[in-house]
Structure formats: structure tokens, C-alpha cells
N, C-alpha and C positions, 0 to 999 in steps of 0.2 A: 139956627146958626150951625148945630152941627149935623143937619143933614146937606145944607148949598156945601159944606167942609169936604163931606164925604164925595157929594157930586165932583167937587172940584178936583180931589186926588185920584178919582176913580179914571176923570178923563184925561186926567195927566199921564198916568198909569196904559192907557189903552194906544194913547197918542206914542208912548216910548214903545213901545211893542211891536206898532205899526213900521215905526221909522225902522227899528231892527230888523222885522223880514224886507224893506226894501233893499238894506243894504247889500252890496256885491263889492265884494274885496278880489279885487281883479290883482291877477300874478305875475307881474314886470320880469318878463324873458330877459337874462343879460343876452349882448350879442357874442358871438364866436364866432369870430375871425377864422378864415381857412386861406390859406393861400394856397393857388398854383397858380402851374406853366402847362404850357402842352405840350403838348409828344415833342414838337417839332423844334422847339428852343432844346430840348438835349441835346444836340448834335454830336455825330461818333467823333470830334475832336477834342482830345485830352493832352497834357501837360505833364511831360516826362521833366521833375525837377531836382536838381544835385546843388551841396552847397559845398564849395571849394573855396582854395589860396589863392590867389593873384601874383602872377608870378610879374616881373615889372625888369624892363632894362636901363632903373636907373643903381646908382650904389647902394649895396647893403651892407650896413654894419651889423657885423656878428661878432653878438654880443657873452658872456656868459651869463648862464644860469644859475649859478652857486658858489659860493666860495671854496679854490680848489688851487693846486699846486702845480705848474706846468712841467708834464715829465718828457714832453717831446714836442720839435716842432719839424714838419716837413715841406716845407716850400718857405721861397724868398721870396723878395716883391718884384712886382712883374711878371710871375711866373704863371703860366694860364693852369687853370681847375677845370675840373667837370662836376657835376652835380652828385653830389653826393661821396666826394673825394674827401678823404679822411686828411687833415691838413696840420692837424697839432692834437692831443693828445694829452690828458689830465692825469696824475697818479692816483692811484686807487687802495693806497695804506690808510685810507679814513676807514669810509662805509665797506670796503670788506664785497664790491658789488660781485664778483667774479663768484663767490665762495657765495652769496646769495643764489648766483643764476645756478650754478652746480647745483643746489638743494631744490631751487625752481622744477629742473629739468628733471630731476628723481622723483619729484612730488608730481610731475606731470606722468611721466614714464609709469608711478605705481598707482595714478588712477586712470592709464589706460589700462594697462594691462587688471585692474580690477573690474574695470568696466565692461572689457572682455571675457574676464573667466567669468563673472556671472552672467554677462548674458548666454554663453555657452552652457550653464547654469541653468538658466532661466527656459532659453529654446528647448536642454533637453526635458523641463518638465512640461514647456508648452506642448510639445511635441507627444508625450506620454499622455499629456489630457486631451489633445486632437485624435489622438491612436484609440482611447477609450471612448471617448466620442462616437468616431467613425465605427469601432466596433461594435459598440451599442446601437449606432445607425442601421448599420448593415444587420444585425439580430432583431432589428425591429421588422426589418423588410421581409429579412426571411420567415420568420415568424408569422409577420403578414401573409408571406407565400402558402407557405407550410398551414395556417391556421387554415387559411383560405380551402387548402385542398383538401383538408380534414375534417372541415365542415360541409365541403361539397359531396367526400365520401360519405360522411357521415349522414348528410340529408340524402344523396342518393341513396344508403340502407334503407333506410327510413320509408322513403316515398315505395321502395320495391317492397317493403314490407306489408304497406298498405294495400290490403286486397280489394279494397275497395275504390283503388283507385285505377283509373283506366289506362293501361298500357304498362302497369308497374310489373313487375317480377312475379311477385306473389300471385297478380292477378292474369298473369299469361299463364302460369301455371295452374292456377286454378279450373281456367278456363281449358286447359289442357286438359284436366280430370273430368273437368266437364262436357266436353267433347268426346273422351274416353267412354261417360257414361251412357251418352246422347248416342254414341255409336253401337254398344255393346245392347241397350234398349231397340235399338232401331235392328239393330241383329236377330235383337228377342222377335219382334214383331215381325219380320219378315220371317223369320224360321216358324212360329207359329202360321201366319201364314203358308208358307210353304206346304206346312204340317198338314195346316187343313187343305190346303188342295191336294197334298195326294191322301187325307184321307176320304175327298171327294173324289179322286181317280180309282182310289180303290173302292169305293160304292157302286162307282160306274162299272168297272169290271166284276165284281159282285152282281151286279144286276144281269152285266151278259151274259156273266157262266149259269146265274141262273136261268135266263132264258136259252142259254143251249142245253143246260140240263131239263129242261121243260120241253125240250125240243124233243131231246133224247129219250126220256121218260115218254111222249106219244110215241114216238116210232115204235119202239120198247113194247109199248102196252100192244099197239096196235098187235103189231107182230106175234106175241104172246097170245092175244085173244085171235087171232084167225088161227093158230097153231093148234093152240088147246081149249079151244072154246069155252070161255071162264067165264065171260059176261054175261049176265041175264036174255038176252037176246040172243046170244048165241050158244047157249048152252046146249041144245038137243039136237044143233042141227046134222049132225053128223056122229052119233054115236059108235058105230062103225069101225071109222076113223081114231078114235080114242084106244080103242080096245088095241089095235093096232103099236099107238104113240106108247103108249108105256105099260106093253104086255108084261115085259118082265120086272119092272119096280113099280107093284101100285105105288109106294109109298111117294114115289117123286109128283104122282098127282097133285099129292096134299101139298107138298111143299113148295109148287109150281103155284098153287091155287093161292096160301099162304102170300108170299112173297108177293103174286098179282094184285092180288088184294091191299098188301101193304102198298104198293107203289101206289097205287089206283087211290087209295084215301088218302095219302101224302099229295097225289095230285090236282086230285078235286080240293080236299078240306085246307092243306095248311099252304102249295104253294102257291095258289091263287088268292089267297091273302095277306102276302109278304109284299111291305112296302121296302122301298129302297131311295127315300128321301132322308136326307138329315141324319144318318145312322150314327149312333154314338159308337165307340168303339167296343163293348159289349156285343150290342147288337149288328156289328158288322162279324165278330166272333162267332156268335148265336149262329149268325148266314152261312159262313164258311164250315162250321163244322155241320150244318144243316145238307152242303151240298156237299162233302165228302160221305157225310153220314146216306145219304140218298144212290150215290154212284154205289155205294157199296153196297146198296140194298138191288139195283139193277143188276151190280156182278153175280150176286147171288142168285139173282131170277136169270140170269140169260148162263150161270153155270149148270142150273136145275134145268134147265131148255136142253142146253147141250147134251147133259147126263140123258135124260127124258130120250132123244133124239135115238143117241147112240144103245139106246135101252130097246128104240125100239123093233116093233115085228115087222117084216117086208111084206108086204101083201100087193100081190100084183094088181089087182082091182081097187085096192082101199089106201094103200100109203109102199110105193114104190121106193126102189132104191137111190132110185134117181132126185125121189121127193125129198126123201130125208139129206140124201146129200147137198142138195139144194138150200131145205131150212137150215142144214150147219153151215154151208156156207153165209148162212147171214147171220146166223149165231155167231160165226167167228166175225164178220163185219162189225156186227156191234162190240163184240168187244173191243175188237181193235179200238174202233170209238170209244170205247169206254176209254180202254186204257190211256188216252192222248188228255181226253179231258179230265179224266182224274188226275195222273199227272202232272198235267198244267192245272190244276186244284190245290193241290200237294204242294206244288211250286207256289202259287200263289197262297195261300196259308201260310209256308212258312215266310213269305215275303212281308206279310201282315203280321207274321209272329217277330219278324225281325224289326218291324219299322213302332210296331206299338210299345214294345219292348226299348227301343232307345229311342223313342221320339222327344219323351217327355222327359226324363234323364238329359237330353240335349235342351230342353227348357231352362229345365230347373237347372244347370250348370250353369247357364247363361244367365236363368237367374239370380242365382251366387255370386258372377263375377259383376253384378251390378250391385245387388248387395254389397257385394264386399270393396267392391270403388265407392259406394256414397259412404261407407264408414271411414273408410282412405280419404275421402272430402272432409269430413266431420274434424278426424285428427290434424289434418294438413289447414281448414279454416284455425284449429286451434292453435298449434305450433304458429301458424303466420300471425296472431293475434298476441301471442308469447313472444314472436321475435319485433314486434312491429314495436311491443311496450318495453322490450329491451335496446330494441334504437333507438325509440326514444329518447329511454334516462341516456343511452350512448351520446346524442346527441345534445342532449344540453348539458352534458360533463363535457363532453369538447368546445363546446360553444362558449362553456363558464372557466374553462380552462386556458381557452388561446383570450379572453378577455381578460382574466387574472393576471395570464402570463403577459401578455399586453401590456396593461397597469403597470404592472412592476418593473419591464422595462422602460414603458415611457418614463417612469420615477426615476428611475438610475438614467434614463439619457436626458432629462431635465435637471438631475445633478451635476451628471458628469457638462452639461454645457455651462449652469454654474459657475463650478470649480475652472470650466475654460476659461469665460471671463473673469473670471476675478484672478486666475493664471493671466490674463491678457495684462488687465489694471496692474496688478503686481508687476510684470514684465514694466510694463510702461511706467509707471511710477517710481520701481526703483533704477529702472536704466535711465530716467527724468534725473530725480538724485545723483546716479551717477555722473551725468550729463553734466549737471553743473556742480560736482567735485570737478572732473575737464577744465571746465570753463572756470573755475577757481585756479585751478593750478597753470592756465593759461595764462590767467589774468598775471597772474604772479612771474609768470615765466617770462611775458610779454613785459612786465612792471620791473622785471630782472634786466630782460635786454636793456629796457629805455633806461634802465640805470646804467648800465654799461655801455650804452648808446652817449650816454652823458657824459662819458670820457672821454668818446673821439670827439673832435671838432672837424665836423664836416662841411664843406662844401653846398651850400642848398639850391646856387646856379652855378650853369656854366659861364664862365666866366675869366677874369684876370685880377692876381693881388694885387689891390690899391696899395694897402700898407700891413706892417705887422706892429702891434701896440704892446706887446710881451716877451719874457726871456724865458727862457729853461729855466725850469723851478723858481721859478718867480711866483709867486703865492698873487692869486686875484681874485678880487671881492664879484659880488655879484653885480651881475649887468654892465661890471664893466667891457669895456670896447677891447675886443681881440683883433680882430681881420676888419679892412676893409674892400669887399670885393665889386669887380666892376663886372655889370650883366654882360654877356656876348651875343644871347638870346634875344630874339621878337617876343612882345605882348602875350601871353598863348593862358589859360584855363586846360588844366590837366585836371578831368574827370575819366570814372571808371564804372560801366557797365555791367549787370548781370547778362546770362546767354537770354532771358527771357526779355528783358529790356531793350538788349542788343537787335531783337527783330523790328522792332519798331523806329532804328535809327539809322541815316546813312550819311556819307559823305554828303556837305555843304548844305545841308539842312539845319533852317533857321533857326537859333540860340538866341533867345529875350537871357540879358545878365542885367540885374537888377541889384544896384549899389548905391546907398545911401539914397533909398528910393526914387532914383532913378532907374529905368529900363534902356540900356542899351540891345543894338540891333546887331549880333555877327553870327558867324557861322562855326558850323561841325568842319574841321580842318582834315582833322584822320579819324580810323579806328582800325585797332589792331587786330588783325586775322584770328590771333591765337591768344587763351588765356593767362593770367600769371600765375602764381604759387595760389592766390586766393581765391583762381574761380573767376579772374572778375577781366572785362576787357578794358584798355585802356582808350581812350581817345581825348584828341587835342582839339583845341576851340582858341584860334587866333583872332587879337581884338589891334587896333590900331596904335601907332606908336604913342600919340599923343596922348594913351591915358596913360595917367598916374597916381596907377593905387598900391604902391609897395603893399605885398602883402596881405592885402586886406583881405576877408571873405566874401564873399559872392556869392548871390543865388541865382541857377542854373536851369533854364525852365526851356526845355524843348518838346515844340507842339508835332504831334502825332495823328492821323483818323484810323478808325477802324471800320471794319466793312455795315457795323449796325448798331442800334442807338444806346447810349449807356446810361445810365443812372445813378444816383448819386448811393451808395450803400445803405442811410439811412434813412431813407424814402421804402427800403422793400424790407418787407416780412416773412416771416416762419408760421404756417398755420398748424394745426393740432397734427397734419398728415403727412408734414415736410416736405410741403410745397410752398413757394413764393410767391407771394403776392401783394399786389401793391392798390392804392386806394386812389378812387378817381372817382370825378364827380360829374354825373352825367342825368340831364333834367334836374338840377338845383337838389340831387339827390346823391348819397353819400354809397359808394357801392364797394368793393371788393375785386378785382380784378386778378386772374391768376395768371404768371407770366413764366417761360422758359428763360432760363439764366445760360450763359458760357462762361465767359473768361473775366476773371475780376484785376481791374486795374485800379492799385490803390484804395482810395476810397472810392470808386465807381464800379460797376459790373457792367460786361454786355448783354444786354436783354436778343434771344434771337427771333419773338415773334415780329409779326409786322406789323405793328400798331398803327392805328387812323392817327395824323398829324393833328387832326383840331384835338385829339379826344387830350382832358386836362385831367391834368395829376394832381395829387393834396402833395403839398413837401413841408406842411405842417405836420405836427402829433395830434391825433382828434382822438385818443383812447378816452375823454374825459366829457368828450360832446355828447349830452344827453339833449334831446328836439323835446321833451318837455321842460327843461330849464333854458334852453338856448333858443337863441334864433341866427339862425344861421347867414353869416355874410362871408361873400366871396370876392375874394382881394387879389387881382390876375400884378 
């Protein structure tokens, strides 16, 4: 029994569980009503409307207003009025109105003139916070200017200071010293060159003088050995002959023989082994004083020739006069030769003592002043590396300073615009206050007249006295009947214009007057060219004799178009960015529309775009239409 128990609750149990996930509790949308129109039921015509007196040409009884004392009367019966003719006249020993209006008109008087010294007040401190403003303004600009250029200096330092950078200051200068270098090197190398080529031109003439001193030196010998037979082959051939040559100074044999000899080993042994390639400047020295040292050893042998000569014995078969004078004559030939070539030895030696002597001296100078430029490099990379980290810091001290100074102007000119508006608000606010102290002492001054207004009994048509129902100082209650006057006047509605209402209205243009809800149909009769005390223009609107509405008021509705379509005011809105825009529904979808406004009439604006005539407007509120609680219906 109690397991079918358990069966049975278990699938009671399964069964409610089931039913609960079928269920769906579905969300009943209310509906929401939207109504519109479209574009094209706004039409540009509007309803310029005034509510007036009815002025009427049957009899008016004029009545009083209060209970009062009659202290004048000025017209009889029968006698014609005009509207607003002063016709009797009340005392005024009650209420005291005169002695009211007097305090009126002071109390008006000392809240204009307070309304005016403070706004003279007020302007000169508007005027001192728009001065500080604009000052501030103008220091922000300049400043701007001034930072601007300061920065521009200051980066151009900067950038010229960077030698590594191409075309800057530092680095046309550099390149200066480095061009200076490149040229005083390039000086080197060419003067080194130069160098070595003449001291290859001087090798080369080192080699010809020795081969004219090699020249000379055979001629020389030759000469010598056929003269004095010195050489081994010619030693014996003419003994004779010798005894003759230098009979009287043996000694010159020896030193003839001497001197041959040395030429003769200098010629065979050492100058036929002198190279004359690549000579260092030693060995081009070694050369030169080799062939000075040589000519001089020739002077010596062809002076021992000559001496020898002049020494010698004339012998008519073995050495004639004639003979001897003959070898001097070429004795003195050679020497002449000698002397041209030593000479030009001489010359050339010291040319070689001049040029080895400052050759290298004109190096080494030139190597100095390249030396001493790459140290001039060395200092001037430093200083430009010292000036470039002092523009630098230059440069973000003026950067962090026109930004400081920046800052704290824009702070003072975000105060001092502050201080403007809230100068503006105050302006307005209390010249607002004062405004309506004005309009208090107005009211009052105006609440003075009509008190004293109360006194005359005026005339309110033109017209004729029916009757008079009072005496001089006859004391009368209120409402009772004074005058009864007869109209002289047509039907007519006297309304008054603004100058901006005024463009919209003209002669004999249709007046809907609406009385006792009824709409009568007449027209705009006149309108006055010129304004009155209040700014306002006047015009008359004639209705037919037959009506008869003593008095009553009326409403005055004269229809207008304007050139484009308008709207009712409460249909457009203000979005976040102070534009206008209005809400239209286009594909059963709810959208936003943004519109250009002009000129607002009353409660309507003119819209100046050109809107599509189907397209329809919402002229409901839908602030509150959510599409997931609503469903949306459209109500044309």
C-alpha cells in the first residue's frame, strides 16, 4: 500500500513540473496612441487675435463708480461731447488722490533714476571685467606669438647646435674645418709629391752632370795620357819627349802622374758603379759632393798640365814652341770647361742644399697645421656638444615656461570670463529687480492716475447729452445714473497694434469678431501711419448698425499667411546641441527630424526648410513610449 502511495505522488509530482516548463506567460503590450498631421494641413495661415470694447450707437448711461461729492459740472443737456471730454468732475477732500499721485510720480522718478545710476554702475564694472577679459585675451595671443617665436628660436639653437645633423650650423661649420683639413692634407700630398718629383729632377740632373763629368774626365785622361804618357801602354813610347815636358820641375811628373792616376781609379772603380735610380737624399748628397769633389781633382791635374807645360824645354825636334803652345791652349779649353761645369755644380749643390733644407720643414709645417685643425675639430666637436646640451635644457625651459605661463593665463582668463558672466547675471538680475521696482511704481502711478481719473467724468463717445441726473455738491452713491449720452458714432471696434503685428495687417482685410459665440464677418476699416505714447498703432474695424452690443467685449481674430509653413511651438524641441527638432514618423517608425526655425508667431514658429507635404509629424508627447512595453498605434 505504501509503495502504489509513493507511485502515486511521485507522478503527481513529475506531472506538475511538466505543466510548469510548458507554461509561457506571454507580455500584453498596452497600445500607444500617437497622433499626427502632415506637413501640409500646417498651412502658413495664422490668426492675429485682440480682445476689445464694443463701442455701440445706441444710449449710454454713465454711471458712477463710487460714492462721491459733485464739485463741477460742465455741459447742459443737448449739448454735443467728444470722447473722452471731461463733463463733471467729483471732489477729491476724501481719498486725498492728487497727494497720492504726487508720491506715485516721486516714487516712479526715484526708481528710474536708481535704475539708471546703477546700471551706470553696473556697465562701468561690466565694462572693467570685458577690459580684463579682452586684456587677458590679447596676452594669451601674444604670448602665443611671443612663445611661438621663442620656441622656434630656441629649436632653431638647438637643431644648429646638432652637429650631427645635416645642414645645421654646427655641422656647416664642422664641415668647414673639415674641408679646411681635407685641403691643407691634400696640400700635404701634393707638396710631397711635388717634393718627390723634383727630387726626381734633381737625380736626373745628378745623373747628367755625371755623365758630363764622365765625359770630361775621358777627354781629361785622354789628353793627359798622350801628353805625358802615364798609361801602361804608353809609357816608353817617347822618352825623349818627357825629358823635354818637365825638364825643369821633375817634381810636377809625380804630381801629374798622382792626380792621373786618381782620376783613372775614380773612373774605372767608383763612377762606373754609381746608380742613379731612387736616390735618397743622402745619397743624392754622397753624388754632388762626389762630382764637386772630382772636378776638383781634374782642376788639379789640368793646373799640374799647365804648370808641367809652361815648365817645359823647347826642343826643336822633340817638343816645339808651337807644340807646347798648342797643349796650353787646350789646357786652358779644359779648364774653361771645367770652370762652366763646376760652376753649374756649385749652383746646382746649393740648389739641392736649399731645397733639402726646406723641403721637409714645408712638410712638417703643413703637417702642423693639420695637426693643429684636427685638434680645432676635437675642441669645436666639444663646445658644439656643450652648446647643443645647453639648448637643450634652453629649450625645454622655454617650452615649460611659455606652457606655465600659458596655464596661468588661460586660469586668470577662465576667471576673469567667470567674473564676466556672473558681472552679466548680476547686471541682469539686478536691473530685472529694478525693472520691476519701475513697473511697481508704475503700477501705482498709473493706480494714481485712474484714481484721479475717477474724478473727471468723461465722456467715452462722441456724442450728445440726453440728460443730467445730478447737482453741484450733491453727494452720489454708487452706480448711480449721472449723464445720459446719445452715440453720434457708426458701430466701429477700436484695436491697437504692435510695429511687428502691424506688417502683417492692411486696410479692409477680414475680421472674424466673435460674441457670445457667435462669429461675425467685417473688416480692418483703418490703421494709423504713426505710433501713440505706447508704441502701439491704432486701427478701426466698422461692424453694421444693426448690431447691438453696448459695450460688451469681443474677440478680434484677423487671419494672416506667411511665406512658409509653421508650427505649433509645442510640437518642436531643444536637443543636447541647440538645435531644433521635431518628431515624425516615417515607415511606422518613430524618428527625429532637425529643422531651421525663423520668425515665431505666438504660439507658432516658421519653419524655413522645405519639407515633403505627405511627410507626418507626431503633435503628441512620446517621451514616455518604450516598443518593448507599447505597441504602437497611429491616429492621423
Amino acid at each position: 500500500m505504501k509503495k502504489i502511495l509513493y507511485i502515486f505522488v511521485l507522478t503527481l509530482f513529475f506531472l506538475s513540473c511538466s505543466k510548469q516548463e510548458d507554461e509561457v506567460t506571454d507580455i500584453v503590450k498596452q497600445d500607444f496612441i500617437v497622433q499626427t498631421k502632415k506637413i501640409s494641413d500646417f498651412t502658413g495661415s495664422l490668426l492675429l487675435q485682440k480682445t476689445w470694447k464694443l463701442s455701440s450707437s445706441q444710449d449710454i448711461k454713465l454711471n458712477s463708480l463710487a460714492a462721491w461729492r459733485v464739485k463741477s459740472i460742465y455741459v447742459k443737456e443737448w449739448e454735443n461731447v467728444w470722447v473722452n471730454d471731461v463733463i463733471a468732475r467729483l471732489d477729491d477732500s476724501i481719498s486725498n488722490f492728487w497727494l497720492a499721485l504726487e508720491r506715485a510720480q516721486n516714487n516712479l522718478d526715484k526708481a528710474h533714476i536708481t535704475y539708471e545710476s546703477t546700471e551706470l554702475t553696473l556697465d562701468k564694472q561690466l565694462f572693467d571685467t570685458q577690459s580684463q577679459v579682452d586684456k587677458l585675451n590679447l596676452s594669451i595671443e601674444n604670448l602665443k606669438k611671443d612663445s611661438q617665436k621663442n620656441i622656434e628660436k630656441a629649436q632653431s639653437d638647438l637643431t644648429n647646435s646638432i652637429y650631427s645633423n645635416a645642414w645645421s650650423k654646427s655641422s656647416l661649420d664642422l664641415d668647414k674645418l673639415d674641408n679646411s683639413i681635407k685641403k691643407q692634407e691634400l696640400d700635404l700630398d701634393n707638396k710631397k709629391i711635388a717634393d718627390d718629383e723634383t727630387i726626381s729632377s734633381y737625380s736626373n740632373t745628378l745623373k747628367k752632370d755625371f755623365s758630363t763629368l764622365s765625359v770630361f774626365l775621358d777627354d781629361i785622361l785622354e789628353f793627359s795620357d798622350k801628353l805625358l804618357w802615364m798609361s801602361p801602354e804608353n809609357r816608353d813610347k817617347n822618352d825623349n819627349f818627357e825629358k823635354f815636358l818637365w825638364a825643369k820641375d821633375a817634381t810636377q811628373k809625380i804630381n801629374a802622374e798622382k792626380y792621373y792616376n786618381e782620376l783613372l781609379s775614380y773612373k774605372i772603380t767608383e763612377l762606373s758603379n754609381l746608380n742613379f735610380e731612387n736616390l735618397s737624399e743622402e745619397q743624392i748628397n754622397q753624388r754632388i759632393e762626389l762630382i764637386t769633389k772630382w772636378y776638383e781633382k781634374s782642376d788639379s791635374l789640368l793646373s799640374v798640365l799647365e804648370q808641367t807645360l809652361n815648365n817645359s824645354l823647347v826642343s826643336i825636334w822633340s817638343l816645339s814652341q808651337s807644340d807646347i803652345s798648342g797643349y796650353l791652349a787646350n789646357v786652358n779649353q779644359y779648364q774653361s770647361t771645367y770652370l762652366i761645369n763646376y760652376n753649374s755644380t756649385i749652383s746646382f749643390k746649393n740648389s739641392l742644399n736649399n731645397f733639402f733644407r726646406t723641403y721637409l720643414l714645408n712638410q712638417n709645417s703643413i703637417q702642423k697645421q693639420i695637426d693643429l685643425l684636427k685638434q680645432d675639430r676635437e675642441i669645436l666637436v666639444k663646445s658644439f656638444e656643450i652648446w647643443e646640451k645647453n639648448n637643450q635644457i634652453w629649450y625645454d625651459k622655454v617650452v615649460l615656461n611659455s606652457d606655465s605661463t600659458l596655464d596661468s593665463l588661460n586660469l586668470d582668463f577662465k576667471s576673469a570670463l567667470n567674473n564676466l558672466e556672473i558681472a552679466k547675471k548680476n547686471k541682469e538680475i539686478t536691473l530685472k529687480n529694478l525693472q520691476n521696482s519701475i513697473n511697481d511704481a508704475e503700477i501705482s502711478y498709473k493706480q494714481a492716475l485712474e484714481n484721479i481719473d475717477k474724478l473727471a467724468i468723461k465722456s467715452p463717445i462722441d456724442g450728445t447729452i440726453w440728460s443730467i441726473s445730478i447737482d453741484v455738491w450733491q453727494e452720489v452713491t454708487a452706480w448711480k445714473e449721472l449723464f445720459s449720452i446719445f452715440n453720434n458714432n457708426s458701430n466701429e471696434v477700436i484695436i491697437s497694434f504692435s510695429k511687428d503685428e502691424l506688417s502683417n495687417v492692411w486696410v479692409w482685410d477680414t475680421a472674424y469678431v466673435k460674441l457670445d459665440n457667435v462669429i461675425y464677418t467685417w473688416s480692418v476699416y483703418s490703421i494709423s501711419n504713426s505710433a501713440d505714447t505706447n508704441l502701439k498703432y491704432i486701427s478701426v474695424i466698422k461692424f453694421p448698425d444693426w448690431v447691438n452690443f453696448i459695450g460688451d467685449v469681443v474677440n478680434v481674430s484677423i487671419p494672416f499667411k506667411v511665406e512658409k509653413n509653421t508650427l505649433p511651438l509645442n510640437i518642436l524641441k531643444v536637443d543636447n546641441f541647440w538645435k531644433w527638432i521635431i518628431n515624425v514618423m516615417i515607415e511606422w517608425k518613430i524618428e527625429q527630424k532637425m529643422v531651421n526655425i525663423w520668425k515665431v508667431f505666438w504660439d507658432n514658429i516658421e519653419i524655413l526648410d522645405n519639407l515633403d507635404s505627405e511627410l507626418l509629424i507626431i503633435t503628441t508627447n512620446i517621451e514616455n513610449f518604450d516598443n518593448t512595453k507599447f505597441d504602437l498605434k497611429i491616429e492621423q
